[in-house]
C-alpha positions, -999 to +999 in steps of 0.1 A: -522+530+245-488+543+242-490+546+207-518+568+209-500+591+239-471+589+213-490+602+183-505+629+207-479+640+219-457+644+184-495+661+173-489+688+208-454+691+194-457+699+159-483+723+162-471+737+190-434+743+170-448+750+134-458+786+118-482+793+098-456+806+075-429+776+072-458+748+083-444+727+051-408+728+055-412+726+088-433+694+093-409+680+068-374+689+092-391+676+119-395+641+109-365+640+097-346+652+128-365+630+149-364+602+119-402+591+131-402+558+122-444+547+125-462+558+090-491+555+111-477+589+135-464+599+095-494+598+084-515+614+115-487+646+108-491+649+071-531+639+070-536+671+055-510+670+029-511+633+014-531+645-019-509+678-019-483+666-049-462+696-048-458+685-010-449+648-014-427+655-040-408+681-016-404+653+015-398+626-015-362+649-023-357+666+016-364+628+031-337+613+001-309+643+008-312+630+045-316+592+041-349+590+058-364+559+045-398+560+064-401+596+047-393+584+013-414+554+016-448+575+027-441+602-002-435+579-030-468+556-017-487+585-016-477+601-048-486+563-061-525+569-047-524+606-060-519+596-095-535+562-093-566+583-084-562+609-114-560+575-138-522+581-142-517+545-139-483+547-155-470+571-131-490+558-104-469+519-108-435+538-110-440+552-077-450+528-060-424+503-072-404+530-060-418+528-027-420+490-024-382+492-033-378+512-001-399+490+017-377+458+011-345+479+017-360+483+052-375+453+056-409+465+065-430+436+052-464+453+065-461+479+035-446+455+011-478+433+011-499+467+008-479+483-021-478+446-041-516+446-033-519+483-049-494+476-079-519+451-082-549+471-087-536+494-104-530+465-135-560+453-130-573+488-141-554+486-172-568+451-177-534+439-176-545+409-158-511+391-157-492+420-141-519+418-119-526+383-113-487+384-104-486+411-079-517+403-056-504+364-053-467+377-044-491+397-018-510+368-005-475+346-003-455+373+017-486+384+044-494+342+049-460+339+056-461+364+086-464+349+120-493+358+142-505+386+118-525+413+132-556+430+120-539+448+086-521+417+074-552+399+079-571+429+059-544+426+033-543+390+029-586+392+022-578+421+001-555+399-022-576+373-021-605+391-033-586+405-061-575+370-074-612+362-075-623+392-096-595+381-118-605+350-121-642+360-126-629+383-153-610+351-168-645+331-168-626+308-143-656+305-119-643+279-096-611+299-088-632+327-087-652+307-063-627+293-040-607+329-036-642+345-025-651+321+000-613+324+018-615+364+013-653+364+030-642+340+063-617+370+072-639+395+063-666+380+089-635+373+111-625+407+111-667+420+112-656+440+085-669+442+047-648+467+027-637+459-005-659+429-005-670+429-044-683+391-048-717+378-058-726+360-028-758+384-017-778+365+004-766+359+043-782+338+067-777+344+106-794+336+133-808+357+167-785+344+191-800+325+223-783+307+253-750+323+252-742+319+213-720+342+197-735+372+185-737+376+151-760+408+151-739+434+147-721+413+114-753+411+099-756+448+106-726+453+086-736+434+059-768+448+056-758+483+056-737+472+026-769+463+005-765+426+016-799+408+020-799+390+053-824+362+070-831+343+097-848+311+106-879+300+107-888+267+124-910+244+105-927+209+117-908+181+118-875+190+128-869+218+093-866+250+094-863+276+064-847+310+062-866+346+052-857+374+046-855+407+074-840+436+081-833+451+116-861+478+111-886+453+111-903+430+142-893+394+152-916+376+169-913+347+196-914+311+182-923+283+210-890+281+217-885+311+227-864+324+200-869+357+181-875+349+143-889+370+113-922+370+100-925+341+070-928+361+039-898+365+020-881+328+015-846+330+009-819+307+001-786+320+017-753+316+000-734+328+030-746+308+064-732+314+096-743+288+123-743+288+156-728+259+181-723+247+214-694+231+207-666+220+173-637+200+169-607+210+144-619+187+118-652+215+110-676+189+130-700+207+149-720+199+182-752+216+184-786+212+206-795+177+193-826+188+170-808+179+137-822+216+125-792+229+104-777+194+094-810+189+076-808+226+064-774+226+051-781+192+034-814+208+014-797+239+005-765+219-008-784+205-034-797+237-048-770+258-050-731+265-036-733+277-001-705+285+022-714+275+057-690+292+087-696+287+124-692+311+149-678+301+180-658+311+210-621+290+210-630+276+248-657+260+229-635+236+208-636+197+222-612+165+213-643+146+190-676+157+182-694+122+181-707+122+144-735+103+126-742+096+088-764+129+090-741+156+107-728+182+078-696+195+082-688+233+081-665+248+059-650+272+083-657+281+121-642+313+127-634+317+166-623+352+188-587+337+184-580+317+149-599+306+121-602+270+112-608+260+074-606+233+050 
C-alpha cells in the first residue's frame, strides 16, 4: 500500500512539475535529483517512453554523467527489449550485458535473474543454444538461491525453467525436456498463472470442488482461456471413475454424490492432474475420503502415458503420517497457499 501512495504520488508530482515543452529532459532531471531507486515507480514514469530509443539513449548518457545506477540499468534493459524486438539480437545482448553489469555493481539480484533470463532468449533466437543453455541455468541458480522469494523470482525461476526445456526439446533430449516442464508448470499453477508456458502437456484434469476443497476453478479458467483442454470426473461403478472433457460454457450435472460432473462424451486422458485432499504429509502421501477413486485413477493412467499429478491443498491441512497401503499413489507435487512440496 505504500508503495502504491509512493508511485502516486511521484505520478501527482511529475505531471504536476513537467511542461509540455521540456517533458523529456525533465522527467529525466527528476529522477536523477531525487535518485528514485524502484524500477517499478521508473518504469510507471517513463511507461510512455520505454520503446522511444532516442529517449533511452538520452537517460542511458544524463543517468551515466550523474552516476544514477537505477537510471542506467532501466535505459540499457530497455534499449535491450527495443532491439531484441526489431531482431537486432546483436545489439539487443550488448545492452543488456550492459545492464546486467549494472545490476551486479548494485547488487540488485531481482534484475540480474531477469536480464540472464533475457540474454537467454535472446540466444536461443539465434539458435545459439549453448549461450543460451548457459544463461537461463546461471538464472535458475542465482533466483533458487534467494531466500523467501516473492511472486517475480518465483515467475523467473518457471520462466528459466521453461526455457531449459525448449532447449532441451530442441536437443531431442526429451527427458530433460520432461523433467524442466513439469518443475516450470507446479509454479505456474502455484502462481495461477500461465504465461510463457510453451510445453506439450494439453490436457488438464481438475475437479469441481466439494466439502471445503481448494478451488481449482478459476486455474482451470486460466488454462482454458489459453487453448488448454480441461476435464473433470466422472464416477463409474465400482469404485473408478474416468475424466471427460468440458468447458465452463457448458452444463454439469449432479452425480449421486452430490457432486457437479460433465456430461460423459469426450474421454480424456489428462497429462496434467490436479487432485484434491483432505489431508498430505511432506513425503507427497495423500489422505483423501477413503473411496480409493484417484489411487485407482492415477495407477490406470500411469500405465498409458506420463502424467504429472499435483495436489492442491491448504498448509493447515499437512499431518505427521498419512497411514499408507500397497494401493495409495503418491503425488508428485502438492502445491499449498504457502510453499510447494516436490520430489
Amino acid at each position: 500500500m505504500k508503495t502504491k501512495i509512493f508511485t502516486f504520488f511521484v505520478l501527482f508530482l511529475s505531471a504536476f512539475s513537467f511542461s509540455q515543452k521540456k517533458e523529456v529532459n525533465l522527467q529525466i532531471e527528476y529522477l536523477i535529483e531525487n535518485k528514485i531507486s524502484s524500477l517499478d515507480i521508473i518504469d510507471s514514469i517513463l511507461f510512455e517512453k520505454r520503446k522511444d530509443k532516442p529517449f533511452l539513449e538520452l537517460l542511458v548518457k544524463k543517468s551515466k554523467e550523474n552516476s544514477y545506477f537505477q537510471g542506467e540499468l532501466y535505459g540499457y534493459n530497455s534499449l535491450g527489449r527495443h532491439f531484441r524486438d526489431l531482431s537486432l539480437f546483436d545489439k539487443s545482448i550488448n545492452k543488456y550485458k550492459k545492464a546486467l553489469v549494472i545490476s551486479r555493481k548494485t547488487k540488485d539480484t531481482i534484475s540480474e535473474v531477469k536480464i540472464l533470463n533475457a540474454i537467454g532468449s535472446v540466444y536461443r533466437r539465434q539458435d545459439d543454444v549453448r549461450n543460451a543453455l548457459n544463461y537461463h541455468q546461471e538464472a535458475l541458480e542465482r533466483a533458487i538461491n534467494i531466500k523467501n522469494p516473492k511472486i517475480n523470482i518465483r515467475q523467473s525461476i518457471s520462466n528459466a525453467q521453461n526455457s531449459i526445456g525448449n532447449i532441451y526439446l530442441s536437443l531431442k533430449q526429451y527427458k530433460l525436456a520432461l523433467n524442466e516442464f513439469e518443475k516450470s508448470i507446479v509454479i505456474q499453477i502455484s502462481l495461477n498463472h500461465q504465461l510463457g508456458l510453451a510445453i506439450n502437456y494439453k490436457n488438464i484434469g481438475g475437479y469441481f470442488p466439494v466439502n471445503f476443497e481448494v478451488d481449482d476453478l478459476e486455474i482451470l479458467k486460466n488454462f482454458e482461456r489459453k487453448n488448454f483442454k480441461i476435464s473433470l470426473p466422472v464416477i463409474k461403478k465400482n469404485f473408478q471413475m474416468d475424466f471427460y472433457q468440458w468447458s465452463f460454457t457448458e452444463i454439469l450435472k449432479i452425480n449421486k454424490y452430490g457432486i457437479p460432473e460433465p456430461e460423459a462424451k469426450n474421454l480424456i486422458y489428462p497429462e496434467i492432474l490436479l487432485v484434491p485432499l483432505v489431508g498430505f504429509d511432506l513425503k507427497l502421501n495423500r489422505l483423501g475420503y477413503g473411496g480409493g477413486f484417484y489411487d485407482r485413477l492415477i495407477k490406470k493412467l500411469s500405465q498409458k502415458k506420463n502424467i504429472l499429478t499435483i495436489g492442491l491443498a491448504l498448509s493447515d491441512q499437512k499431518i505427521d503420517k498419512v497411514p499408507v497401503n500397497k494401493y495409495d499413489q503418491k503425488l508428485d507435487y502438492i502445491v499449498t497457499n504457502k510453499y510447494t512440496v516436490g520430489k
